[in-house]
N, C-alpha and C positions, 0 to 999 in steps of 0.2 A: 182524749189524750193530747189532742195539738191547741195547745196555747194561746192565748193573743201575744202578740208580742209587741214594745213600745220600744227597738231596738231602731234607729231611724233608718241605717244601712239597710235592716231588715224589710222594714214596711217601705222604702223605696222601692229595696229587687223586687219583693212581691207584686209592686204597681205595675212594675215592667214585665214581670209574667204576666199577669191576667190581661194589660194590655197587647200582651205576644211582640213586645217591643226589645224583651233583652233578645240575646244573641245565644244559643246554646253550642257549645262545643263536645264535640265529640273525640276522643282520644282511642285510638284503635276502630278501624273500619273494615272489621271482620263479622262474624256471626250471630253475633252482637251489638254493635257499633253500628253498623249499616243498616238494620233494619230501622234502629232509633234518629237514626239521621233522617230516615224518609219520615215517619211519622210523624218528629217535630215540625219538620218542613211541610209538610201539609196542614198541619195545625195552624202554621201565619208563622215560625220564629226563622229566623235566619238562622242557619247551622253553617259551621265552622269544623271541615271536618279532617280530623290530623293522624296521620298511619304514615311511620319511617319507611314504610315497600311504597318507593318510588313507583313502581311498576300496577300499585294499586291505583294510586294518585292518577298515575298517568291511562289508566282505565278508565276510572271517574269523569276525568278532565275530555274524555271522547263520548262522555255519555253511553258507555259499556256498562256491564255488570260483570263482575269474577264468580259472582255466587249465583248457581243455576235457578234457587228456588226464590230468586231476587229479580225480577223483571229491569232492564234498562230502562223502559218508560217514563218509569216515576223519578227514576235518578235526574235524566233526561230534562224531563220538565223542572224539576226543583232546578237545577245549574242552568237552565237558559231562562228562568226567572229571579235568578241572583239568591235562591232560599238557601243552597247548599254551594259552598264550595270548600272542594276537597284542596289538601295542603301537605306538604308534608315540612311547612315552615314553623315550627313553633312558636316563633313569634307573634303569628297568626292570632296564636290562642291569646294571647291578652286581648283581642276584642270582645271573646265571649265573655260575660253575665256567669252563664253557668259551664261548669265543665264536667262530663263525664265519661271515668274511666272505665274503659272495655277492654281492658290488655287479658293477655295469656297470665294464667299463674298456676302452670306445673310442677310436676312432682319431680325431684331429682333423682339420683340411681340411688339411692338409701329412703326413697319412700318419702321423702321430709318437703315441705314446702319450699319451691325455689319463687323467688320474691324479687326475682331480679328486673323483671318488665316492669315490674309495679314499682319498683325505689326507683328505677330511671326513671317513669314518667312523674312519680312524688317528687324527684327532684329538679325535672324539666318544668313540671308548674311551677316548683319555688322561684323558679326565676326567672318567673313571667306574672304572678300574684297580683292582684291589688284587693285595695278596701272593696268589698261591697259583694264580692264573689262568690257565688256558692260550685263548692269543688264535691261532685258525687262519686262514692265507687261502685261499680258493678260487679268487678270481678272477683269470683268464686275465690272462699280465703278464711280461715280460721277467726274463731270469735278475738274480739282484742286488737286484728291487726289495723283499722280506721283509728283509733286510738291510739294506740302502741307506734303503727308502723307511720304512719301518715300525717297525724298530727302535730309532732313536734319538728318534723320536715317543714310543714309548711308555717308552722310558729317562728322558725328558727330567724327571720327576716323581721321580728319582731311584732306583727299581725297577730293578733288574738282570737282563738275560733270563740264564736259566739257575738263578739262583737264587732270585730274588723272582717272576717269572712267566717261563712257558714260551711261546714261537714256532714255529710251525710252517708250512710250506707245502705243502696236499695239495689237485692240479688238480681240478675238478671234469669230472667225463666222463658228465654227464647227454645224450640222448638222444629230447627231444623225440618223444612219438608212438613210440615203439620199445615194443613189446608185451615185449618177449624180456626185454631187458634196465633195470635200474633200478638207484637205488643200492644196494638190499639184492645184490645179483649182480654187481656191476663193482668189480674190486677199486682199491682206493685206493694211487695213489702219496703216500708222508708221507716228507718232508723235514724235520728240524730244526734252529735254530740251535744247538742244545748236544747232548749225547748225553740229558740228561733230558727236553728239548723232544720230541727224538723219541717216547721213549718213552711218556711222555705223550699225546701225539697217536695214537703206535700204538696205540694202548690203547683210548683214545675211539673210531676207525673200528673196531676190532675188535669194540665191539659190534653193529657192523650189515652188514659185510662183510669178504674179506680185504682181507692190507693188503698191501703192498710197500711195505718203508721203503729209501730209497736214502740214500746220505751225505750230503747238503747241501741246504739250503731251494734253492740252485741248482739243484744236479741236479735236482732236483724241477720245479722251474719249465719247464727245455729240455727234461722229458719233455713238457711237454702243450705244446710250438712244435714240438716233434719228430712227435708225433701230428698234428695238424693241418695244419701241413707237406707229410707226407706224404699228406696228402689232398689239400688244397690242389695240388700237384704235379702229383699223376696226375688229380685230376678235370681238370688245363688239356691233359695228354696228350689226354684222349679229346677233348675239347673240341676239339684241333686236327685229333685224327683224324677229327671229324666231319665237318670243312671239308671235308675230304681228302675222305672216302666221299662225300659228296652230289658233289662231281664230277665222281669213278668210277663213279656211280649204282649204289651199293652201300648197302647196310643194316648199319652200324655195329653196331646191336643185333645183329642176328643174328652177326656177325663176334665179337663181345665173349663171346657166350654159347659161341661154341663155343671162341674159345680158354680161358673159365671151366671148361673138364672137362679141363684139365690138371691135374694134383692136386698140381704144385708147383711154385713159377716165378713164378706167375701170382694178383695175385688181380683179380676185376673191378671198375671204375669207369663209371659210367653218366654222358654227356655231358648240357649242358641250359641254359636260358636265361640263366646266369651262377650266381657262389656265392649264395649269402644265409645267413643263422642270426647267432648272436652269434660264432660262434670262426671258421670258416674264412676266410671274406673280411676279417678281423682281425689274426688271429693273424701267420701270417709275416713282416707290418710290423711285428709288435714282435721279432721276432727279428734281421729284418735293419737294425731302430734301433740295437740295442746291437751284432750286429755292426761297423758302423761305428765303434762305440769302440775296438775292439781291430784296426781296419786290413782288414778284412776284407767283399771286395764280395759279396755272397751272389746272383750274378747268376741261379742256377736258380730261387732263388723270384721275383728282381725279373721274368724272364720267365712265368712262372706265373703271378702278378699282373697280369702285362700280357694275358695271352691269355685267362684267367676273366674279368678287366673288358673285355674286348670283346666280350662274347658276345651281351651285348643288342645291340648294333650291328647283329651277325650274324642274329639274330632280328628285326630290322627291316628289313637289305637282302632278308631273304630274303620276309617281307611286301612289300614296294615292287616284288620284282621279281614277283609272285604277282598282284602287283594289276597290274599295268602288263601282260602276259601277257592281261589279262582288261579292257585297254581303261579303268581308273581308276588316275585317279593317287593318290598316298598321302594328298597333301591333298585334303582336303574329303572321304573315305574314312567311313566308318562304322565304328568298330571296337573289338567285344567282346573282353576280356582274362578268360579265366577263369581264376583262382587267383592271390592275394596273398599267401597264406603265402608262404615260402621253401620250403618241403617239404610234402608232400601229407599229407592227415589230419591237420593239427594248425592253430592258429590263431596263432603266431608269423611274426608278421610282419620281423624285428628284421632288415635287410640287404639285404632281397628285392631280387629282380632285377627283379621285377614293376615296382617303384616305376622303377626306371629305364626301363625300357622304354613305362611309364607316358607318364613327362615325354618323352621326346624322339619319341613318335608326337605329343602334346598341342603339342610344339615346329615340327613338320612341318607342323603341321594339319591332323591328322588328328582325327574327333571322337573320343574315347575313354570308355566306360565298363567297369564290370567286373562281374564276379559269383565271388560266396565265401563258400558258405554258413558259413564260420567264421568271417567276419572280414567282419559284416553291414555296417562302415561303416568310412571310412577315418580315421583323425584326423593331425593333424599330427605328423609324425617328425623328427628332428633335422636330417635331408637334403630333404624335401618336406614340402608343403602343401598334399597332398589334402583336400577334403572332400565324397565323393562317398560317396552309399551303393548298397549290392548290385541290381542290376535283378535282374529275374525271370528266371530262365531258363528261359523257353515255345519252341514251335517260332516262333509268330511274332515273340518278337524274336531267335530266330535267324536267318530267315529277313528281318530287317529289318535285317542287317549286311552289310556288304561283304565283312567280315571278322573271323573268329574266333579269334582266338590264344591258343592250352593254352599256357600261365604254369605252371602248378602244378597237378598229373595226382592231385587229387583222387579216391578210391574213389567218392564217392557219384554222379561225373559216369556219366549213359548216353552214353558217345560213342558210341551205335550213333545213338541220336536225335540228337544233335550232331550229324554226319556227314551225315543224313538231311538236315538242314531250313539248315543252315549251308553259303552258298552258297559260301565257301570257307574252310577251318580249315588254320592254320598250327599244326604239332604241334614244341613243343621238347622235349616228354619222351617222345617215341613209345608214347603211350596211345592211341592207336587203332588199335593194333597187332593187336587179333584184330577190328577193324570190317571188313567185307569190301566192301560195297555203298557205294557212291561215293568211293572210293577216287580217281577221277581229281578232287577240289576238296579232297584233303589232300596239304598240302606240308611236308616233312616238316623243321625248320628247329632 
């Protein structure tokens, strides 16, 4: 599928990839952005790395880390051997060779792609551009928008993609908290607008993992809606199958595991207080946005959306009736939330379900506080206005709750002492699954 290419800009960049002599820049140095900065930089390239939160910059710049599952070390050594330095000068960025983008692109309050980090940094490259450049995006985004959105931005200065600078679209499939896997080990889907774009791009990831080049910054893009999707989808399966099991008074878990030792058919999805992260509770609104341009109801994921976004709901009738069973109503209730992540062992907070389940026990009146030893305080989020920070988790202010609800099944929790001293725990990740002793004040939700 990748080319030769007799483009001269093109067979230059490429010399300076394979010799690790261009410069790669990084735009956004978040969850994404910062794991790629380290890995180019241990490869041999210089990294150039650009994020508007002064206050990340100024992390960087002391050889800190913001992100827990991101050691300082490696920051550390790339910046006191000149591989990485962070910026938040744009300007910067006209040293890199290659540049790619890691920004945020959320959904707005009508479900619809907001595009607005992406056109500002599409238009902060334009006017910083030159001949020879290969401009990447990583950020999660509707098939068409590398084309549509990005290409005539950066045309506009009169540079020609294919010839004066190369495009490319390759998803990012980072993995928060995942031990296993990182970017050096997941291979890269690369999309490009021309067959040199690709190439170019191929080239660049091939230093630091394989690649998979597919035909079109398109295809490329409906790989990573296709990926998440398919998560999306089945996490709302089990999600309903859980409704279903706590009816039957049956143990989903166990049911999941044992149809997981089919060795084909099958693979497992684990039910839980709703989606959270940046891509899944995202992603298949931007897919089923553009399918409505081509006529098309994409009704499996609008039901999958429907049944993920109710799960907190579900998690709170089953609180109300837990509590109600035991003689308190849900107002004026007491009640501890442990874990704000969205997923356990890491400190991303970005969608949480938590947040939702948050406000409308606070809407009920119910009192609510939380505890999360990763994520010591709350700040305000684009959707809420916490500003509450982590209580202690002792036996006595467990035993000073009405009620305790696992949010996010953190490793460092003892739910054996949870279980003990918490006079009733609603579990929506079935972490207390090998507790054995007071099992009749866990409700399994």
């Amino acid at each position: 599928m990748v080319e030769s290419v007799d483009n001269s800009r093109a067979v230059e960049l490429l010399a300076r990839i394979n010799e690790r002599t261009a410069v790669v820049g990084i735009v956004g140095l978040g969850y994404v952005g910062l794991p790629l900065a380290i890995h180019f930089g241990r490869q041999g390239f210089r990294v150039v790395g650009f994020d508007v939160d002064h206050s990340k910059i100024d992390c960087l710049a002391r050889g800190c880390s913001y992100i827990k599952h991101i050691p300082a070390a490696p920051l550390l050594d790339l910046i006191e051997r000149d591989r990485l330095l962070p910026t938040d000068d744009e300007a910067r960025l006209a040293e890199a060779d290659c540049i790619i983008i890691c920004v945020p692109t959320p959904l707005d309050d009508n479900l619809e792609p907001d595009l607005t980090y992406l056109l500002q940094t599409t238009e902060m490259i334009g006017r910083i551009i030159r001949p020879g450049q290969l401009i990447v995006l990583e950020s999660t985004t509707y098939p068409g928008t590398t084309e549509e959105m990005l290409q005539p931005r950066l045309e506009a200065g009169g540079l020609k993609v294919g010839q004066d600078f190369f495009l490319a679209f390759s998803p990012e499939r980072e993995d928060p908290g995942n031990k296993h896997f990182d970017a050096s080990n997941i291979p890269k889907v690369v999309g490009g607008v021309t067959p040199a774009c690709l190439a170019v791009a191929k080239a660049l990831y091939d230093c630091i993992t394989r690649t998979v080049p597919v035909s079109s910054t398109r295809a490329a893009e409906l790989t990573k809606l296709l990926e998440n999707t398919y998560r999306s989808v089945n996490i709302a399966l089990v999600n309903e199958m859980k409704v279903l099991a706590h009816k039957m008074d049956l143990d989903l878990f166990e049911v999941i595991n044992a149809a997981a030792t089919k060795p084909f058919g099958f693979s497992p999805f684990f039910p839980g207080p709703g989606l959270g992260g940046h891509c899944i509770p995202i992603d298949p609104f931007y897919l089923s946005w553009k399918a409505r341009e081509f006529g098309v109801e994409t009704r499996f994921i609008k039901l999958a959306g429907e049944v993920n976004h109710a799960m907190p709901d579900y998690v709170i009738a089953r609180t109300e009736a837990a509590l109600v069973e035991r003689g308190k109503p849900l107002a004026g209730s007491r009640i501890l939330l442990l874990g704000i992540a969205y997923k356990k062992d890491i400190d991303d907070d970005r969608e949480s379900p938590a947040y939702v389940v948050m406000q409308k026990l606070l809407e009920a009146g119910a009192e609510v506080v939380y505890n999360d030893p990763l994520i010591p305080k709350l700040r305000p989020t684009r959707k809420f206005n916490f500003h509450q920070t982590s209580v202690e988790l002792s036996p006595e202010v467990l035993a000073a709750q009405d009620a305790v609800v696992i949010v996010t099944d953190h490793s460092c929790y003892d739910y054996g002492m949870i279980v003990a001293h918490a006079p009733l725990v609603i579990d929506s990740r079935n972490a207390t699954r090998e507790v054995r002793a007071g099992r009749d004040n866990v409700v399994l939700a």
